[in-house]
C-alpha positions as CSV (number, residue, x, y, z in Angstrom):
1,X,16.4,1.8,-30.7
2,X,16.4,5.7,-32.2
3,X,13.3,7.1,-33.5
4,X,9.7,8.0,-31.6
5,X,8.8,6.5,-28.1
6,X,5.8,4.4,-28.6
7,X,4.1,5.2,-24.8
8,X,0.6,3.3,-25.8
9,X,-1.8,3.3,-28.5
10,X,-1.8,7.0,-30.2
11,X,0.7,8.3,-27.9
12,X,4.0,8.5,-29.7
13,X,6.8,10.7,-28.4
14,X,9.0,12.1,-31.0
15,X,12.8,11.9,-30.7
16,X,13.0,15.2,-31.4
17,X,11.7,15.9,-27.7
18,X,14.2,13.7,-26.0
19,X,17.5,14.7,-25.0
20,X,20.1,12.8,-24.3
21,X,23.4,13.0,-22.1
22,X,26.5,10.6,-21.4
23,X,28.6,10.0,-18.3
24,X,30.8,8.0,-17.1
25,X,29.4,5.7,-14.6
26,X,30.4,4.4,-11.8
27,X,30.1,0.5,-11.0
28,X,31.4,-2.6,-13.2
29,X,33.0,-2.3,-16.1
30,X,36.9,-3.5,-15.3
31,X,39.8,-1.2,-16.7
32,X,37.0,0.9,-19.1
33,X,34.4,2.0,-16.8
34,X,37.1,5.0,-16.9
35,X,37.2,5.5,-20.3
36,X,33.5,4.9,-21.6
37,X,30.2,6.9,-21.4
38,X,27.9,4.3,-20.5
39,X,25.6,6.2,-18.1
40,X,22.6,7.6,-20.1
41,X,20.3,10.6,-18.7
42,X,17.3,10.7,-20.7
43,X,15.6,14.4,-20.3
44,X,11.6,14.5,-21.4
45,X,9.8,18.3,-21.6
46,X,6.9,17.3,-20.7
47,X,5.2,20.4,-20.1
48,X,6.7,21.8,-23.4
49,X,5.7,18.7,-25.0
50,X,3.3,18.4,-28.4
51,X,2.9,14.1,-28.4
52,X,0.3,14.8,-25.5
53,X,-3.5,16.2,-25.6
54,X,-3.6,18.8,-23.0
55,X,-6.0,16.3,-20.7
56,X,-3.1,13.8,-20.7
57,X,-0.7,16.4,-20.3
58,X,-2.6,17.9,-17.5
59,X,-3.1,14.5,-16.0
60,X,0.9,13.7,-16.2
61,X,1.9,16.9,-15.3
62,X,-0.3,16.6,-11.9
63,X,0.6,12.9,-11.2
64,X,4.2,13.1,-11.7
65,X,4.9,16.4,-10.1
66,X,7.2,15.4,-7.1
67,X,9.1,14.2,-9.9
68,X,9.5,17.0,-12.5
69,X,12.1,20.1,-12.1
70,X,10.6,22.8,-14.3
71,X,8.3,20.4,-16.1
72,X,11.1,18.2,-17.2
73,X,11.6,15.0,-16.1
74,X,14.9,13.4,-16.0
75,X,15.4,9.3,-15.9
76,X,19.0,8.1,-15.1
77,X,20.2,4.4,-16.5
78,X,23.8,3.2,-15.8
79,X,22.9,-0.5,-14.8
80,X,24.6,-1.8,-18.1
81,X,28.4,-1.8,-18.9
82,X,27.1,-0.9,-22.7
83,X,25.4,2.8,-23.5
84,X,23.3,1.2,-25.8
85,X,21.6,-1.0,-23.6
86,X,21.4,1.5,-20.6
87,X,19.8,3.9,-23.7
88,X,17.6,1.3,-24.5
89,X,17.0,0.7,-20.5
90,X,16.1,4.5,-20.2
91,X,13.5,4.6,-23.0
92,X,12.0,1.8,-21.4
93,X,11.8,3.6,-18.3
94,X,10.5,6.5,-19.5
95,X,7.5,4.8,-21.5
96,X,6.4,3.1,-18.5
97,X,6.2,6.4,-16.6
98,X,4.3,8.0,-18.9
99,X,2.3,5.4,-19.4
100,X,1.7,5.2,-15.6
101,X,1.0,8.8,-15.6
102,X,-1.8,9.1,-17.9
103,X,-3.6,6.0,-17.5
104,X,-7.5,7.1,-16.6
105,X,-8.0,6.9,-12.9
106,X,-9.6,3.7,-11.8
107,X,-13.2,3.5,-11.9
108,X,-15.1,4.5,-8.5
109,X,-16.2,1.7,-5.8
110,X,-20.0,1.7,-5.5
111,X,-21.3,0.6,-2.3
112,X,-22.8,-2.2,-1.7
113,X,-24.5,-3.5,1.9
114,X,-24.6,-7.2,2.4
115,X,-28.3,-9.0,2.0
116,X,-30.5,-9.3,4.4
117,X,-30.1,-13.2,4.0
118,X,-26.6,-13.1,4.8
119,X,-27.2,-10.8,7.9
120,X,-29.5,-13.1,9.3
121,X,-27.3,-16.0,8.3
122,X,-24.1,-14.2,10.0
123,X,-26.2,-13.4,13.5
124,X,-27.6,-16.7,13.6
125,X,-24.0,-18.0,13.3
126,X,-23.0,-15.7,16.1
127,X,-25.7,-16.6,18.4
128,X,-25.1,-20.5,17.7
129,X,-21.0,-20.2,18.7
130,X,-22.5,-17.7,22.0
131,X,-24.3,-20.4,23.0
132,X,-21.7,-23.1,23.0
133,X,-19.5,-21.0,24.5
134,X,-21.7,-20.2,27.2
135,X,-22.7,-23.9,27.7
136,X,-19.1,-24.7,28.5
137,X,-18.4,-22.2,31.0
138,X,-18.4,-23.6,34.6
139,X,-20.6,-22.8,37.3
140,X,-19.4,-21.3,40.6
């Protein structure tokens, strides 16, 4: 559970760069969710932050930007009675963010225009219901 945050690949945050802070949380937990620190707030710098190149960091910074309060981002996890597991729940969290964030945008769409076969084949399908349409209207 301690040690770096493997985000993907090369990308390995070191534990040095996350900080940590307990609460008590609210929820289930019977007589001890007044006594116990279960909820875990999991702080990432990640515009101070040396685990990302700078196009990565640029690209994170930008996406998750709504997100960040002076370049840190903050992830709160209090959905387990036990602080290791809503640790363990945070961490989680944050790699998939990060991950998220600086995946490589999706590749463009190039355009395409339909054949000329399937035009023709389309029309000629439109003219055919036309026409039996038309041949059951009534006369008046």
């Amino acid at each position: 559970m301690t040690g770096p945050l493997h985000v993907r690949g090369s990308v390995v945050v070191p534990e040095a760069e996350l900080a940590w802070r307990f609460s008590r949380s609210s929820g289930p937990g019977g007589q001890g969710v007044n006594t116990t620190d279960s909820r875990v707030e999991l702080s990432f710098d990640l515009a101070g932050t040396t685990a990302l190149g700078p196009a990565l960091k640029a690209r994170a910074l930008e996406r998750l930007a709504a997100r960040l309060v002076d370049g840190v981002i903050t992830l709160a996890a209090s959905e387990y009675r036990s602080q290791l597991r809503n640790r363990e729940a945070a961490r989680e969290r944050l790699a998939a963010l990060l991950r998220e964030a600086i995946a490589p945008p999706p590749k463009r769409r190039r355009p395409t225009k339909p054949s000329k076969g399937a035009v023709e084949r389309r029309l000629t399908a439109k003219k055919h219901r036309s026409d039996l349409k038309r041949l059951r209207r009534t006369e008046d």
